[in-house]
C-alpha positions as MATLAB code, in Angstrom:
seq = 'XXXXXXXXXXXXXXXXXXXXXXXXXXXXXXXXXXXXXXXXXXXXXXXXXXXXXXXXXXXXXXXXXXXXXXXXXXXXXXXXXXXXXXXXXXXXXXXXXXXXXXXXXXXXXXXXXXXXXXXXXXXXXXXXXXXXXXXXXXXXXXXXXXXXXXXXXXXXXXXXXXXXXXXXXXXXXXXXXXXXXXXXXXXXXXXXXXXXXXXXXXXXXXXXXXXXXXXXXXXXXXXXXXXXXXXXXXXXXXXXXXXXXXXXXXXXXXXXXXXXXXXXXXXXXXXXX';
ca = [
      -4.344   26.634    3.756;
      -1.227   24.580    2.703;
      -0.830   22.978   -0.085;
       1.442   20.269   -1.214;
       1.041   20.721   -4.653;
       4.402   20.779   -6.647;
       6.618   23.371   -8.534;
       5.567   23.928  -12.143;
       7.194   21.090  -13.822;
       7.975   20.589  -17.738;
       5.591   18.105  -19.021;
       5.247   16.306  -22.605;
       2.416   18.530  -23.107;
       4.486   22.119  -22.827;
       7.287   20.252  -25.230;
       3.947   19.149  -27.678;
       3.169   22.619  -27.620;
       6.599   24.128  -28.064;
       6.403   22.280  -31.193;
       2.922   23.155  -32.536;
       4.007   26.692  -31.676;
       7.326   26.252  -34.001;
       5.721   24.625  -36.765;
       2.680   27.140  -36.978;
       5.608   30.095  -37.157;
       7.351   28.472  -39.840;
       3.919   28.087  -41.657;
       3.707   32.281  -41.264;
       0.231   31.603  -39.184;
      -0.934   33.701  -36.114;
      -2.857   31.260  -33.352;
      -6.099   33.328  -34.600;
      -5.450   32.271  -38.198;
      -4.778   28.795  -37.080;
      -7.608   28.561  -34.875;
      -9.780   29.643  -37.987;
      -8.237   26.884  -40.478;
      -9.048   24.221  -38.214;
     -12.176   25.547  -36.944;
     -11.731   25.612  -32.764;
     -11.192   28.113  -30.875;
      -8.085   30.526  -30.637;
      -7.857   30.112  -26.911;
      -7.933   26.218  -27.433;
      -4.657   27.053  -29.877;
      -3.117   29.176  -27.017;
      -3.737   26.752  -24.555;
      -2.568   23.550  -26.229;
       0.996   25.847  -27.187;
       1.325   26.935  -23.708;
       0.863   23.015  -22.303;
      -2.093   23.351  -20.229;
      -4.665   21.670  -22.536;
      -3.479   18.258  -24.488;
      -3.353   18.166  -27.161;
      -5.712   15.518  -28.645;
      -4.803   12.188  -31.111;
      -6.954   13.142  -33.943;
      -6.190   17.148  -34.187;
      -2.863   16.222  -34.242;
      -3.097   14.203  -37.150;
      -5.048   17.173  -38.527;
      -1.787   19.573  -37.577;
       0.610   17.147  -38.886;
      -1.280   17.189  -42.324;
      -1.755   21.047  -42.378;
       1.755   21.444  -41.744;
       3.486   18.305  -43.561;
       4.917   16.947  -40.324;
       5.234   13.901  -41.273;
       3.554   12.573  -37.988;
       5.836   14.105  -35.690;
       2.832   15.815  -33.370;
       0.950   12.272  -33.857;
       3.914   10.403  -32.397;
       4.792   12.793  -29.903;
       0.863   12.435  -28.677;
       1.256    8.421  -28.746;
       4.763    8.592  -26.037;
       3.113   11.045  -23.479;
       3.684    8.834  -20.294;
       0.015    7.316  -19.039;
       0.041    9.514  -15.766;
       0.724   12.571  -17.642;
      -2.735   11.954  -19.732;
      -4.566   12.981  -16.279;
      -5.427   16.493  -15.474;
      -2.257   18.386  -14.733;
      -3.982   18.957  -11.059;
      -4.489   15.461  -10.466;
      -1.115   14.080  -11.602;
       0.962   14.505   -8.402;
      -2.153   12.718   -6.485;
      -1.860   10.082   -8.753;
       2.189    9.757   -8.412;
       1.783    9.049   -4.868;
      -1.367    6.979   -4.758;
       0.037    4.286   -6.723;
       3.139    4.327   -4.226;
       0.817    4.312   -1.239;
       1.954    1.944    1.799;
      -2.218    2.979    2.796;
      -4.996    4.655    1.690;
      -8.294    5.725    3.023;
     -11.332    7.304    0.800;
     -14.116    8.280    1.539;
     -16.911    8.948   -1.199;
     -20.186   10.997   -1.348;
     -21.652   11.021   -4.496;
     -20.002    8.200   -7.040;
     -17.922    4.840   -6.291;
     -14.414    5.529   -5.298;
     -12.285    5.185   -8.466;
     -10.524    2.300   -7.590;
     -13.003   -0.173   -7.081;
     -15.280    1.267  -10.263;
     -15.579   -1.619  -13.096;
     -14.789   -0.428  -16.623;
     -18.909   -0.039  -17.534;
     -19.276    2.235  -14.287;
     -16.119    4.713  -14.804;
     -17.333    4.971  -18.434;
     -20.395    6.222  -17.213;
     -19.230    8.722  -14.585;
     -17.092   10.186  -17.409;
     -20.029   10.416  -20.041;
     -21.115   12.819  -17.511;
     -19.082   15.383  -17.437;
     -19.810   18.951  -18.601;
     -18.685   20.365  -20.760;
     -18.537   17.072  -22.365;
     -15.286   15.391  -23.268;
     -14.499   14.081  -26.598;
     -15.222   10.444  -27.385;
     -11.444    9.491  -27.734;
     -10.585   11.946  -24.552;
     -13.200   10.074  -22.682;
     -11.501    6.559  -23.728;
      -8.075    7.743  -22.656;
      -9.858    8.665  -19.173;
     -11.376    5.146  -18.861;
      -7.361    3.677  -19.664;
      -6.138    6.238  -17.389;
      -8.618    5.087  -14.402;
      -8.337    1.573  -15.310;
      -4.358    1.875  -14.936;
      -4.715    3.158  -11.867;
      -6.360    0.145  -10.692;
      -3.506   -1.863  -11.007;
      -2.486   -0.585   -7.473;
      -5.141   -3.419   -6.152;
      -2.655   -6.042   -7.897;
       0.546   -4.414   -6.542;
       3.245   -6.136   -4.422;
       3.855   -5.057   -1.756;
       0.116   -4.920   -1.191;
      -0.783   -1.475   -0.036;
      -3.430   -1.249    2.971;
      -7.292   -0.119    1.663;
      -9.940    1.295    3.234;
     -12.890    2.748    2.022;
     -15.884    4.613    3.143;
     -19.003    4.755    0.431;
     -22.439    6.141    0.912;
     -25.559    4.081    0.928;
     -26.787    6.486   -1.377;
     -24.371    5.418   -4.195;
     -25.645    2.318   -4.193;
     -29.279    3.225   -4.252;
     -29.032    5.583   -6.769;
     -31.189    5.634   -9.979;
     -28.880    7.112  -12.290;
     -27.426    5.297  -15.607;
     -28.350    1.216  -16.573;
     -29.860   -0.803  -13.773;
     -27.380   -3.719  -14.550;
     -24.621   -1.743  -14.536;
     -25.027   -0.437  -10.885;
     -26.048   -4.347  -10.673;
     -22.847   -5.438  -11.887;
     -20.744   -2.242   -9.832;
     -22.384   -3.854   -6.527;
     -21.441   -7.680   -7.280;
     -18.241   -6.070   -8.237;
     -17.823   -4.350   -4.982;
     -18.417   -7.594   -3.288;
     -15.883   -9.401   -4.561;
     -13.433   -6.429   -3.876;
     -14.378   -6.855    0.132;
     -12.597  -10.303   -0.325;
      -9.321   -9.240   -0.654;
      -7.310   -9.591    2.475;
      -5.765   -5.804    2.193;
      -9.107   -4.103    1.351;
     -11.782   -2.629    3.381;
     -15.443   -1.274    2.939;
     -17.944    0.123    5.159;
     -21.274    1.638    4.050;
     -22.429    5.022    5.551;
     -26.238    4.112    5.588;
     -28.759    6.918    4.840;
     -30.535    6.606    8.220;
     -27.474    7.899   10.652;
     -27.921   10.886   13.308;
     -24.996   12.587   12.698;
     -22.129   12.801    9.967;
     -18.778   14.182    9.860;
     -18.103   13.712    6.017;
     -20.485   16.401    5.152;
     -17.901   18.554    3.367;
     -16.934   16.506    1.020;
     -14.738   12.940   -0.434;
     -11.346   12.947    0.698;
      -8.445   10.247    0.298;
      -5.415   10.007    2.365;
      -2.499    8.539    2.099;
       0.312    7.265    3.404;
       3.787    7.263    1.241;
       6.781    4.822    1.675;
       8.873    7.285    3.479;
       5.615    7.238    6.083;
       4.403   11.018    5.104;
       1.050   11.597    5.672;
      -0.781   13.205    3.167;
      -4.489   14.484    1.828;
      -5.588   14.813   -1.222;
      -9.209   17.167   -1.740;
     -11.102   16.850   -4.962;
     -13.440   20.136   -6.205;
     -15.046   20.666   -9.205;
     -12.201   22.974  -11.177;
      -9.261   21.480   -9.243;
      -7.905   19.614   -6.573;
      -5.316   19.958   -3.878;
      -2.822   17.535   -2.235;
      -1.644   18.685    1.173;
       1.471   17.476    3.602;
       0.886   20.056    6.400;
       0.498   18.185    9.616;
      -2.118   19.814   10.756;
      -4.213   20.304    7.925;
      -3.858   16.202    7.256;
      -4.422   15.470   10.835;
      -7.849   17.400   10.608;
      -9.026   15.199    8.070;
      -7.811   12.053    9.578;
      -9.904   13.085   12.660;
     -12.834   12.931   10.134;
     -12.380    9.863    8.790;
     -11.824    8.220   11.966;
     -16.013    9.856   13.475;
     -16.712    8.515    9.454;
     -15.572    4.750   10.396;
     -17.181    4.799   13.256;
     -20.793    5.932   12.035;
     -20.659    3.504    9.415;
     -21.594    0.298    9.593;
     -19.171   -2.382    9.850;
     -17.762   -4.665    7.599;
     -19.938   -7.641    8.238;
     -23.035   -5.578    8.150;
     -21.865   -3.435    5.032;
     -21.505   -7.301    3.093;
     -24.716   -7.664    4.651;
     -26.264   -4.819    3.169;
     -24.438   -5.375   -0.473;
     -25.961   -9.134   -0.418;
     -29.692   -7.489    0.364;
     -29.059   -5.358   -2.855;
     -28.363   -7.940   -4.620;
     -30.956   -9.583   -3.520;
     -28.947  -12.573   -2.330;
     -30.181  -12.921    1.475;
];
């Protein structure tokens, strides 16, 4: 299968970790012996060096101490550009999302990102195993809330998003925040350039059974998918492996319910008919 995903690119993270790596061989340390001083792991070490794990806010205030830095890893931490504190998998998705001339999702299992209010996104993140760090998490919550931002771009990009019922039905986290998520939702169908149908539980058949997708449209009018697993994610530009998926979502808009009747269906959970 094709993928769209990008050369390996030098990111702020490989130059963090070029410089963790210099200071711990001026100190005379191995990774193992560093690993041991501070406690973690010597693959967390190698990992961090080689810029594929970042390299968090408060161990680098612990480095910059060990080593008398002077708060050159802390600083270095603080300029890493906002889309590069995503998972390196996801950045390139994220690059031409918030570019998008349109953008269709379709979601399974959570809210689609976008439309997720800050109480919601925190939640789906406390979720995660293994679990994330409590400033990692944070930076994930600015990181999805950023991305948001794309609702108040000009030129207004094209939405459209397909949700299951299910979602919105579910019994998992605070009552009032799914509450809130739903009335937030509503509002969000009120924008001229946005979209929302509901895939009800009670349909016969269902062509999104494989999975959430998103696809997108870019300036220069590519067309392009982006696939989200559970270790990684892949963005694809072959025509034919895009066009596939576009076939699905068109059978998913169709099985859902309509617009009206999806409003319809958010008021009756809100208990507002």
């Amino acid at each position: 299968m094709h993928s769209a995903k990008k050369n390996k690119r030098i990111t702020s993270w490989h130059l963090i970790g070029a410089q963790l790596a210099t200071f711990r061989k001026a100190a005379r340390m191995t990774q193992a012996a560093l690993a041991d001083r501070c406690c973690v792991g010597e693959d967390t070490i190698a990992s961090i060096e080689q810029g594929r794990r970042p390299l968090q806010a408060d161990f680098a205030a612990r480095l910059d101490e060990l080593f008398d830095t002077k708060g050159v890893l802390q600083v270095a931490v603080s300029k890493v550009p906002q889309k590069e504190r995503f998972p390196a998998f996801v950045q390139d998705y994220v690059e031409y999302e918030q570019e998008a001339v349109t953008l269709l999702w379709y979601e399974n299992q959570v809210v689609p990102g976008l439309l997720q209010t800050e109480e919601y996104i925190r939640f789906v993140f406390s979720c995660l195993y293994p679990p994330l760090e409590e400033d990692e998490r944070e930076e994930w919550v600015a990181g999805r809330l950023d991305r948001q931002k794309l609702l108040e771009r000009k030129p207004r990009p094209m939405l459209h998003f397909v949700l299951e019922e299910s979602i919105l039905r579910s019994e998992l986290g605070d009552p009032v925040m799914l509450r809130d998520q739903i009335r937030h939702l509503h509002r969000c169908m009120e924008l001229p350039f946005l979209g929302l149908q509901i895939m009800p539980m009670k349909v016969s058949k269902h062509a999104g059974l494989a999975g959430p997708m998103v696809l997108l449209e870019t300036p220069d009018h590519d067309h392009l998918a982006y696939v989200d697993s559970q270790l990684t994610g892949y963005l694809y530009d072959d025509p034919d492996d895009v066009s596939v998926l576009q076939q699905k979502y068109g059978m998913l808009r169709s099985q859902a319910l309509s617009v009206e009747r999806s409003a319809r269906l958010l008021d009756e959970l809100l208990g507002e008919t």
